[in-house]
N, C-alpha and C positions, 0 to 999 in steps of 0.2 A: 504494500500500500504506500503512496505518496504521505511526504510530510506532511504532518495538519500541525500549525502551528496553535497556541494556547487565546484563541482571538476568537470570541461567538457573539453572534447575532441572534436576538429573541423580535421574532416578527408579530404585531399585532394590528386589529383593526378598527378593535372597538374595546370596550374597559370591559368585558367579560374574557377575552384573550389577554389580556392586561393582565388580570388576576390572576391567570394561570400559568401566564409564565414567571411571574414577580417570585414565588419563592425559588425560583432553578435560578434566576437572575440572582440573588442571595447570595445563593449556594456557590453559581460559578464565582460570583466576585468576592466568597470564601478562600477560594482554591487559586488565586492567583491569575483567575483570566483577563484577558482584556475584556471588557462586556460593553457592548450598545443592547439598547431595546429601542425598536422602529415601530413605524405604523407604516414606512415606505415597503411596502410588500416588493417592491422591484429591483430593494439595494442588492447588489452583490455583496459576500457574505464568505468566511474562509469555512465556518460550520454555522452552519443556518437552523434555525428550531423555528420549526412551523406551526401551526395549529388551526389552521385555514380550511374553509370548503376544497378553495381554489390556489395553488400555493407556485411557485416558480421558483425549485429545486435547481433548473440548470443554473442559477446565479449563485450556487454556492457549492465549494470547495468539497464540503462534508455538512452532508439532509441530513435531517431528523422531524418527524410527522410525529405531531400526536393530536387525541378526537380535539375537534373544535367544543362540544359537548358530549355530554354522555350518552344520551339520545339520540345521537347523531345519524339520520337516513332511517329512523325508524318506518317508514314506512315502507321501505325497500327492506327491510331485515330476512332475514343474515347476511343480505348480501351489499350493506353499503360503499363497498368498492365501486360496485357499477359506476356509479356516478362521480367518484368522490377515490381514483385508484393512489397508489403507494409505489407503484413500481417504479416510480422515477427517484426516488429516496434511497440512500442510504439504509439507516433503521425507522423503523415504526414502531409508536410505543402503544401498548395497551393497559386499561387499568385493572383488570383485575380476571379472575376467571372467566366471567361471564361471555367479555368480548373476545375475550383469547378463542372461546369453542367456535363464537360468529365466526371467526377469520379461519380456523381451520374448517368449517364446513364450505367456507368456500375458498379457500387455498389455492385449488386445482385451478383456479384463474390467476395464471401470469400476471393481471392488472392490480392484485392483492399483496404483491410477493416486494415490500422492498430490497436491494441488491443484497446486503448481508442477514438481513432478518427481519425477523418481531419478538418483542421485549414484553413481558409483562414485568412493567416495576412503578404500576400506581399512579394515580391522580394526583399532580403535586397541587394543584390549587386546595388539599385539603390538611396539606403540613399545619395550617396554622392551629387546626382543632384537636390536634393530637399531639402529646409527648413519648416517646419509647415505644408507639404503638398503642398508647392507649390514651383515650379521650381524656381531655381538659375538665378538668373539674372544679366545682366554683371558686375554691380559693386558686387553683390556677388560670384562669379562663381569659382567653385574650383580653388584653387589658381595652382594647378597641370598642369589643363588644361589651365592658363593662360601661366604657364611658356614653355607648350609644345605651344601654340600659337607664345609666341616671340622667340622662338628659332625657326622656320619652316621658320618664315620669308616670311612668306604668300603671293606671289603677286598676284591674284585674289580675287573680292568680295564672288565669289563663290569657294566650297569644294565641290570635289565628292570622296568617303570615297569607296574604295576597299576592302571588309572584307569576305573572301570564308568560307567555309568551309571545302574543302582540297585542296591544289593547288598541282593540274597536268594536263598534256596534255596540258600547257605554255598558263591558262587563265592568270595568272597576264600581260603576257606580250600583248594578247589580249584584255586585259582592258586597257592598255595603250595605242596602235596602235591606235584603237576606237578613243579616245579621246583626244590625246595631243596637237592638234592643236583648241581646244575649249578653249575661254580666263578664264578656271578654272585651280583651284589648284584641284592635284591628290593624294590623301592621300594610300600609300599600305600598308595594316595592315593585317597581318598573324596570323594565331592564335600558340601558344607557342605549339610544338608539341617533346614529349619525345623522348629518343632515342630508341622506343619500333617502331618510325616510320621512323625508319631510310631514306627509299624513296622519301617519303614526303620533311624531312626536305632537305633533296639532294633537291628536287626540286624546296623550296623554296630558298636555296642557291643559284642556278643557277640562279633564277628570280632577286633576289635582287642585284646579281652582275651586271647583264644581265642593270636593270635600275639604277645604283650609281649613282652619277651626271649626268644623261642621257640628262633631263631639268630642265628648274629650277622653273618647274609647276609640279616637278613629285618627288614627296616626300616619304623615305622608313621610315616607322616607325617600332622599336622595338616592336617584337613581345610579353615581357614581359609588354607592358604599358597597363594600364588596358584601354578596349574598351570603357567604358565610357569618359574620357576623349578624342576618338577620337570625341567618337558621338558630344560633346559640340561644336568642330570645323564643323560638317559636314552638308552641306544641301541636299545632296543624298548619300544614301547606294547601292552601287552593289557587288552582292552577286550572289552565286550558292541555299542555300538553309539553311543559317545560322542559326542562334541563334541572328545575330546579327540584323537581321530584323526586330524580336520582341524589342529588346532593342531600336533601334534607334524608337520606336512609344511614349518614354519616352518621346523623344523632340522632337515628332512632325517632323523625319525628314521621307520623302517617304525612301521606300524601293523598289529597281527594281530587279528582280531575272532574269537571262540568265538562260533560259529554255533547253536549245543546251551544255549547259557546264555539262561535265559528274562528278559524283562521284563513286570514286574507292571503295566503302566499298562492293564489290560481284564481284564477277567474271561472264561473265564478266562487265564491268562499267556500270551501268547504268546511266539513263538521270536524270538531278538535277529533285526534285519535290517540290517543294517551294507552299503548297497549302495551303496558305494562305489567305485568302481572302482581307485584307488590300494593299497586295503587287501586284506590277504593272511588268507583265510580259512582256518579250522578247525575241527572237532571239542576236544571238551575231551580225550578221550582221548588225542589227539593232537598236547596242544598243547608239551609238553616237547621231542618230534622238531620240530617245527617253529617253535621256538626256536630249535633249534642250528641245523637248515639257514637262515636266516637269519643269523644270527652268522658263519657258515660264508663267506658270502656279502655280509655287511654292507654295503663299500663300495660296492657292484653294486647294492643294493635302495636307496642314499641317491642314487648320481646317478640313477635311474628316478624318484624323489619330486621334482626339481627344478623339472621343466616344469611338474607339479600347481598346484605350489607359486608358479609364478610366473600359475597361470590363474585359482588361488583368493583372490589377494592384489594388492589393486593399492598402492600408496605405503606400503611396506616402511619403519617408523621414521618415517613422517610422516604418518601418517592424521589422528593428533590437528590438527596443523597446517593438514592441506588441509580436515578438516570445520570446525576453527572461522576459516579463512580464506572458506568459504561463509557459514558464521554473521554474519560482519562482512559482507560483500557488503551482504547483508540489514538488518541495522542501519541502516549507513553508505548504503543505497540507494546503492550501487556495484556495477557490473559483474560477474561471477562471472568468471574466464579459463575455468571446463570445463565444456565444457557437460551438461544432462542425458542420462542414456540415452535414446536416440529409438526410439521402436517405430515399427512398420514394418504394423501393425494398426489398424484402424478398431474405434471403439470399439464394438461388439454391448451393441444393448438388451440389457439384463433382466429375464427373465420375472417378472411380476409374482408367482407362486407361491415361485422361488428368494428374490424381494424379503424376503416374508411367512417365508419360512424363516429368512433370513440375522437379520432380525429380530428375530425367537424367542430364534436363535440363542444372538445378541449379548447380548440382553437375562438373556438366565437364565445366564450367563458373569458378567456383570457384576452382576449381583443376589446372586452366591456371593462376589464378591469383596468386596462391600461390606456384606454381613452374613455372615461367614465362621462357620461351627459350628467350632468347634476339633475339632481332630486328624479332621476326616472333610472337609472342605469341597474340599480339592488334591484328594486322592484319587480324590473323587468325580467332579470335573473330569474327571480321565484317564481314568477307568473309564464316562465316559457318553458322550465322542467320537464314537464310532462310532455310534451313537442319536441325538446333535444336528446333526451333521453336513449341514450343506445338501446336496442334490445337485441339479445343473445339468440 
């Protein structure tokens, strides 16, 4: 292998890839790296860490791919390479068992296989909730999350933690109605969305005006605080069909998804699809009763989240660690101790028509990305999927 010198690049796009790479960012500028963190997706890079739908591996020296979320291509499952391949990478990291069995059921696709492997070694965005492996506890509990706990000013024992994945057609304000007269606190947490989503953000400006001081159980939080620190405060997540589902099984808290609440990413909206098998489904009409019977129930629905939780996460408090102790292997041309996930598949040709697609694909993906039209370029993205989409 060529020299890789001690010099990495953490590419992000929005402040939820921010999060995720900030404790590796840590960790390398522990160990003596040179370190940038970009939102220029198209710097060249001597080891580049990715974490993008859409990523440009040829500009760096020595890839590294990990999920942009943990949900990532659920609707495509097991197989979200289709859309979303590795093969141009170096390594690919995975978090825990769960994803590792996706990748080897579909392995035998060349498009899934980056050049030396796949890594299971954790979700570093969850180092901050964990010590030696084992979850933060109140006298040690990030201090972040403490200081966002005294300033809310909490008056309920109970937290139900509002976190969508895109807000329209006035769920937040539906998640309030639902619930404000239940003696919990109501946490509304938005995810940080670019001006690339112009709509969107309009819609969550409306919602967050719509509830400012509305009650004083109904709480807006900044949409740049990172979601972990809400999770520490929350004992239920409702959701459309998140990322933050899977996060909140970190600590044990239920996830309820509204099955009725649409997502605008295709024309026209389709119905959320939260097929998750840990998370506890509903109707909006419904979702107040089935609030309480979980509250009802609480400690019951947190030991059922534990096993998930230990199938979707592997090195709990140390992922930053194990991924940049592969990183130095690499450098240092020394030994790895874990080894890659092994598939169990021979690798199947590909049709040369899928090739010619995949191609297309790739190319008009990346051709939006690097001459972007403001406020229509994402959107458009999401809304052409199902038309660019290779099929096998």
């Amino acid at each position: 292998m060529t020299e890789i010198k001690k010099s990495i690049t953490f590419f992000y796009t929005d402040a939820a890839e921010k999060q995720t790479v900030e404790p590796l960012v840590n960790e390398a500028n522990k160990r003596g790296y040179k370190v940038k963190l970009t939102s220029n997706i198209l710097e060249k890079a001597e080891i580049g860490v990715y974490c993008q739908h859409s990523c440009f591996p040829e500009n760096s020296k020595f890839s590294i791919i990990m999920l942009h979320d943990l949900g990532q291509g659920h609707p495509r499952w097991p197989n979200m390479w289709i859309l979303e391949p590795w093969d141009k990478f170096d390594i690919g990291i995975l978090p825990g068992k769960t994803w590792s069995q996706r990748w080897q059921l579909c392995s035998a696709h060349p498009y899934t296989r980056p050049r030396i492997g796949v890594f299971e070694l954790g979700w570093p965005k969850a180092d901050i909730l964990f010590k030696d492996g084992k979850l933060n506890q109140p006298e040690t509990q990030n201090q972040e999350a403490l200081t966002l706990k005294e300033r809310l000013n909490l008056p309920h024992p109970h937290t139900i933690l509002y976190a969508p994945s895109w807000e329209n057609d006035g769920k937040q304000d539906e998640f309030v109605q639902s619930l404000k007269e239940l003696p919990v606190n109501l946490l509304l947490k938005q995810a940080h969305y670019s001006e690339y989503f112009a709509e969107i953000k309009n819609n969550i400006k409306k919602m967050n005006e719509l509830h400012s001081n509305y009650k004083e159980n109904v709480h807006i939080i900044n949409p740049d605080i990172n979601i972990m620190l809400c999770l520490e405060l929350a004992d239920i997540i409702v959701s459309d069909e998140s990322n933050v589902l899977f996060e909140g099984l970190l600590l044990n808290v239920p996830g309820i998804a509204v099955t009725d609440w649409t997502i605008p990413d295709c024309s026209p909206p389709r119905l959320a699809n939260a097929c998750y098998e840990f998370v506890i489904k509903t109707k909006k009409a419904n979702l107040s009763n089935t609030v309480e019977k979980v509250l009802n129930s609480l400690e019951s629905y947190k030991k059922q989240l534990e096993i998930e939780k230990n199938n979707y996460f592997s090195y709990l408090g140390v992922s930053s660690a194990r991924i940049m102790d592969l990183i130095d292997s690499y450098v240092s041309h020394q030994s790895f101790e874990i080894e890659p996930v092994q598939s169990t598949h021979k690798i199947q040709k590909v049709p040369l028509k899928f090739q010619l697609k995949r191609y297309w694909y790739e190319k008009t993906m990346k051709l939006k990305m690097k001459f972007p039209v403001m406020g229509r370029t994402k959107r458009w993205l999401y809304r052409q999927k199902s038309k660019l989409i290779p099929k096998e």
